[in-house]
C-alpha positions as CSV (number, residue, x, y, z in Angstrom):
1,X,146.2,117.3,87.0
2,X,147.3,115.6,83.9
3,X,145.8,112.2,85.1
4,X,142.5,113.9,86.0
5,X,142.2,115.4,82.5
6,X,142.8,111.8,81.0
7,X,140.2,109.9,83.4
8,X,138.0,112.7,82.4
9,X,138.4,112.0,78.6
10,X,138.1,108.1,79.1
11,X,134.7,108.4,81.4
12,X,133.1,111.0,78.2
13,X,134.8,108.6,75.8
14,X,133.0,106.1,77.7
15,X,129.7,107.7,78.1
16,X,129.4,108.8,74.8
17,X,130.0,104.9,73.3
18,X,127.3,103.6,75.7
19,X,124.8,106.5,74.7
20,X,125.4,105.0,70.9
21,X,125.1,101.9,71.7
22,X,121.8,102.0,73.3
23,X,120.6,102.9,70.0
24,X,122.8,100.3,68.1
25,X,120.9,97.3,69.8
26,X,118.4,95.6,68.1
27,X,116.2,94.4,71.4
28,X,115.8,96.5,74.3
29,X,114.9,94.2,77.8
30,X,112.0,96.4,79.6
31,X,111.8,95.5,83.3
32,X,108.5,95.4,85.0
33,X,107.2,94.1,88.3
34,X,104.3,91.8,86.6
35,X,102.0,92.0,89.9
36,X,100.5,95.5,89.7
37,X,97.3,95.1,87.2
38,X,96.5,96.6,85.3
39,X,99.9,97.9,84.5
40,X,101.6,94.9,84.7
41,X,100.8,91.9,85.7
42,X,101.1,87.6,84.5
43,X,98.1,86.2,82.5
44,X,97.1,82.4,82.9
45,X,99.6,81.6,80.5
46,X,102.3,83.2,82.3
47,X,102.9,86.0,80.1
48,X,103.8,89.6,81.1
49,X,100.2,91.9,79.9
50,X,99.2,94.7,81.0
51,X,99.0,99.2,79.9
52,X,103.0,99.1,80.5
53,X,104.2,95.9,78.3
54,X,101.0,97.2,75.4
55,X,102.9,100.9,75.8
56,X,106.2,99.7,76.2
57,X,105.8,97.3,72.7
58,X,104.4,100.4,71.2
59,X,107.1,102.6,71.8
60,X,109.9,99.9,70.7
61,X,107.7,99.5,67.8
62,X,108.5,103.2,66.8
63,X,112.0,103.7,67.6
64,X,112.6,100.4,65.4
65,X,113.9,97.9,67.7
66,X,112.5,94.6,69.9
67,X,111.1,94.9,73.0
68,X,112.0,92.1,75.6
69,X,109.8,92.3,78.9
70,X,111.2,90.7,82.2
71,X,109.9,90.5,85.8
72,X,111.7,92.1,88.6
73,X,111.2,92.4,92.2
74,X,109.9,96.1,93.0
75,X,112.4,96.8,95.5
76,X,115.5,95.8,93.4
77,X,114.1,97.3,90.4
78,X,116.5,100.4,90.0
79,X,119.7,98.8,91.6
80,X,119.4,96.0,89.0
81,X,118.8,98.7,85.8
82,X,122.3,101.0,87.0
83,X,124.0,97.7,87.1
84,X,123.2,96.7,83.4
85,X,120.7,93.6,84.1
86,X,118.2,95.2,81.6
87,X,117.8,98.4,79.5
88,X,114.6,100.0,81.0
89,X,112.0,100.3,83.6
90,X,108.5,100.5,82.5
91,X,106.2,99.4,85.9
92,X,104.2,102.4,86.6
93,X,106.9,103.8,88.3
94,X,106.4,107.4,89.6
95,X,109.1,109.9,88.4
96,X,110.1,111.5,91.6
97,X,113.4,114.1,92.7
98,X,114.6,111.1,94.5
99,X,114.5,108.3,92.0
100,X,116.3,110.8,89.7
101,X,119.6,111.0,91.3
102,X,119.7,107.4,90.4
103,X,118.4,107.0,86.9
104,X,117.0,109.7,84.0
105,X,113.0,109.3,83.0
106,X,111.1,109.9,79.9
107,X,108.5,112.4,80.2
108,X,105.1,110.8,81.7
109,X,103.1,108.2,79.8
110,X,100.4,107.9,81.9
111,X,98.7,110.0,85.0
112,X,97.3,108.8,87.3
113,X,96.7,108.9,91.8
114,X,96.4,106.4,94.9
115,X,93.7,106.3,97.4
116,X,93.4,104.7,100.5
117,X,91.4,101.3,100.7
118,X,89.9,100.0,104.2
119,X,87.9,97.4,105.4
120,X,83.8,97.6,105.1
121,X,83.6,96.1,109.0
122,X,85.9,99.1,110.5
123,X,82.8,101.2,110.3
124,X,85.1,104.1,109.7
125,X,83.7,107.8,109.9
126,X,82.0,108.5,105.8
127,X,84.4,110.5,103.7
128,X,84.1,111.7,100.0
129,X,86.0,109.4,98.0
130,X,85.9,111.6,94.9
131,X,87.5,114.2,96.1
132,X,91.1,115.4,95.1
133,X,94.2,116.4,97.0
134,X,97.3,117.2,95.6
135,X,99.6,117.0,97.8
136,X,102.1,119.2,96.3
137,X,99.9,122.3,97.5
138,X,98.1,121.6,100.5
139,X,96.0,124.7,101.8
140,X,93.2,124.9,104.9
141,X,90.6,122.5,103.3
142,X,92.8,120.2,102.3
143,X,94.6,120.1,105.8
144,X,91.5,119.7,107.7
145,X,90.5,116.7,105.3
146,X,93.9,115.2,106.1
147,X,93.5,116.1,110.0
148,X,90.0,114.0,110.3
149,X,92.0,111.0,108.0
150,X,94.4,110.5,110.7
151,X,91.4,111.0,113.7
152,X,89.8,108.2,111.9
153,X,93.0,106.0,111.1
154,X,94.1,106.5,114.1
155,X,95.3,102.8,116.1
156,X,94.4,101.3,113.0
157,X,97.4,99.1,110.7
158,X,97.8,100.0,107.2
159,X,99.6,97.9,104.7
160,X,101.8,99.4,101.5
161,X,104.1,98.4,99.0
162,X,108.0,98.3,99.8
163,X,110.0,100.7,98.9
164,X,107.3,102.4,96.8
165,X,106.6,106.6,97.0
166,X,103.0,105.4,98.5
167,X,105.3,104.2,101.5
168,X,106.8,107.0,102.1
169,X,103.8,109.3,101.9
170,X,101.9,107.1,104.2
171,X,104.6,107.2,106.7
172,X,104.1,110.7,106.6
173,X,100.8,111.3,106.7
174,X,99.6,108.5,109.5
175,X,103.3,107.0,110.4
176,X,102.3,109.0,113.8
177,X,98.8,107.6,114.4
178,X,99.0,104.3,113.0
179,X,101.1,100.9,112.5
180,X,102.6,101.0,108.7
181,X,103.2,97.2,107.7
182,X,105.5,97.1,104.2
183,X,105.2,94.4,101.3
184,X,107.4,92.8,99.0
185,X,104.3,93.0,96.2
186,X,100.8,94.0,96.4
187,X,99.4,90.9,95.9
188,X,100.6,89.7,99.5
189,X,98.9,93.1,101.2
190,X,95.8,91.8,99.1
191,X,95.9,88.2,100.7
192,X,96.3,90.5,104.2
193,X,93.4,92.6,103.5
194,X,91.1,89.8,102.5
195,X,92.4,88.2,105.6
196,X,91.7,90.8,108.1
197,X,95.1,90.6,109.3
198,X,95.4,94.8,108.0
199,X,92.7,97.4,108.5
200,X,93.8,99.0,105.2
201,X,96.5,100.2,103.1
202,X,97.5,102.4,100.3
203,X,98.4,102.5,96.6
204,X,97.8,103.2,93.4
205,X,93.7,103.5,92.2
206,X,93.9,101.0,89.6
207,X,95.9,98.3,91.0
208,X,92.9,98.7,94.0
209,X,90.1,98.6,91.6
210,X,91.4,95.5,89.5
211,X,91.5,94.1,93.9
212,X,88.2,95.7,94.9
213,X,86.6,94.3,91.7
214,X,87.4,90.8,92.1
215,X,85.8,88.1,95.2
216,X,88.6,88.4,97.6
217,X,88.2,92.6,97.5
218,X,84.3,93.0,98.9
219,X,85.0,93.3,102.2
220,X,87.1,96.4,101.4
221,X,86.1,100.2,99.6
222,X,88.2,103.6,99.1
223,X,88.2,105.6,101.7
224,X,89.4,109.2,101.4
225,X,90.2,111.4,98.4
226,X,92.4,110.6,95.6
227,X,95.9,111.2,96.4
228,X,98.5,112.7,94.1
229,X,101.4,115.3,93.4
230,X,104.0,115.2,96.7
231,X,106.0,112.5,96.8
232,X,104.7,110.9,93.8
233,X,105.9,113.4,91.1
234,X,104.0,114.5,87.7
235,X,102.9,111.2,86.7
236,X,104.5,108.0,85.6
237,X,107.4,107.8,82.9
238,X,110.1,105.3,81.6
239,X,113.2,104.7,83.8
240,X,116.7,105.0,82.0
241,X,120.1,104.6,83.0
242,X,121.3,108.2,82.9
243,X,124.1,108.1,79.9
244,X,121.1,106.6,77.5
245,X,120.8,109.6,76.1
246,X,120.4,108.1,72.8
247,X,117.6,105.7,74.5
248,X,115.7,108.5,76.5
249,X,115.5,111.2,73.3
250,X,114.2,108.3,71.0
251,X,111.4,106.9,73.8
252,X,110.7,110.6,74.4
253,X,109.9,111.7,71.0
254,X,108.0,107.9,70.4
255,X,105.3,109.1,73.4
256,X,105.0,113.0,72.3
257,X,104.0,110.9,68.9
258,X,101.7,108.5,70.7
259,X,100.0,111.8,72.6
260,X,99.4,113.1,69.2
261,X,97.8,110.5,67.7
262,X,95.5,109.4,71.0
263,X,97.5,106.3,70.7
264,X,97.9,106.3,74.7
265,X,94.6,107.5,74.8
266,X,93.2,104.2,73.4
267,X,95.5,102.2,75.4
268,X,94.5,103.7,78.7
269,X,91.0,103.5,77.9
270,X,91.6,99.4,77.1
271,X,93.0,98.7,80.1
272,X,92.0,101.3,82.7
273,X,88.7,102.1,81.6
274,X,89.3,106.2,81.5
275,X,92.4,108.2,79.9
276,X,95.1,108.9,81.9
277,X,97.6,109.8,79.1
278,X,99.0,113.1,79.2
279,X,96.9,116.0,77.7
280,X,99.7,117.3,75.2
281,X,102.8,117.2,75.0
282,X,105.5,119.3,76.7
């Protein structure tokens, strides 16, 4: 009994020092996948752009301290933050139940839904593309939308990001009907698409658009509504090692200021072309 009280002092003792010391640093390193535009991605100079790094430079900006952007692989992204390779995630990363037995978020700086893409050839049945499902409440129209998805997906092979939320809602949706093929980034499922060697795929509507914009995307177009809420949580927010209190308080109070001001207004405008910041904050 004794010994557990002492470990129990130690670990607070402990928790309590690195909660400071999150504060006490003078540069905070902000992992971010750097293949996702326009959230993150490399220019022709190499260097890490995109609504993320511009928010993420923003928010260091306010709380006083240096931001230090680094590319990580998706799939090792929280592993590597719990283990101490960097401070922060900031790669439009979805704040879900699940990712938060691993690590704390800020409350969302952005908004935002994924759509399905397809290839033009496929001749596929005509759908609405501008209309919304959210998947968190799911009545009889939005069923029977989802019902003639999977008639027409059906046989068909649809490409996704590893270990992304968009991989496990499409395993749920179509895993039944359809082959799911996962990525290691989304630029490979582009070169797939382009290719032919996929009939489609999933993920997030900008990343597509930046994709359906350029040379290698005309022989796809969204098909289906947009997709949000389930799985992919209230919208997209700032991942934290859980005992950065310190951290998560100062980066939470730094986006409430830059809802006020329409600060993430202007940035999502700049690089998605509508705003997807948060209405107000909580």
């Amino acid at each position: 009994m004794y010994k557990s009280v002492l470990l129990a002092s130690f670990i607070a003792i402990v928790l309590s020092q690195s909660g400071t010391q999150a504060m006490e640093r003078k540069v905070l390193t902000i992992a971010t996948e750097g293949a996702s535009p326009p959230w993150d991605m490399i220019d022709t100079e190499g260097k890490l752009v995109g609504y993320d790094i511009d928010v993420g430079n923003e928010l260091c900006r306010r709380i006083a301290v240096e931001c230090k952007f680094v590319a990580q692989d998706w799939d090792g992204m929280i592993p590597a933050l719990t283990v101490g390779k960097f401070d922060a995630i900031m790669s439009g990363m979805a704040i879900t139940e699940k990712r938060k037995r691993s690590i704390a978020f800020t409350r969302p700086y952005a908004g935002g839904f994924n759509q399905l893409v397809m290839r033009k050839d496929l001749k596929l049945p005509a759908t609405d593309t501008k209309a919304k499902i959210n998947l968190t409440n799911i009545g009889g129209a939005e069923q029977s939308v989802l019902e003639q998805l999977q008639l027409a997906l059906s046989g068909k092979t649809l490409g996704v990001l590893r270990s992304s939320n968009s991989e496990a809602v499409l395993g749920e949706l179509f895993g039944k009907v359809a082959t799911i093929r996962s990525y290691d980034t989304q630029d490979n499922l582009h070169l797939d698409l382009a290719a032919g060697r996929i009939d489609g795929g999933l993920a997030d509507y900008f990343t597509w658009k930046t994709f359906l914009d350029s040379k290698d995307g005309e022989s796809a177009a969204f098909y289906g509504p947009e997709l949000s809420g389930g799985l992919w949580g209230p919208g997209v927010g700032v991942g934290i090692r859980k005992y950065d209190t310190d951290l998560l308080a100062s980066f939470d109070k730094a986006i409430n200021d830059c809802i006020s001001d329409g600060t993430l207004k202007s940035l999502s405008l700049k690089w998605f072309g509508i705003d997807i910041s948060p209405s107000a904050a909580p």
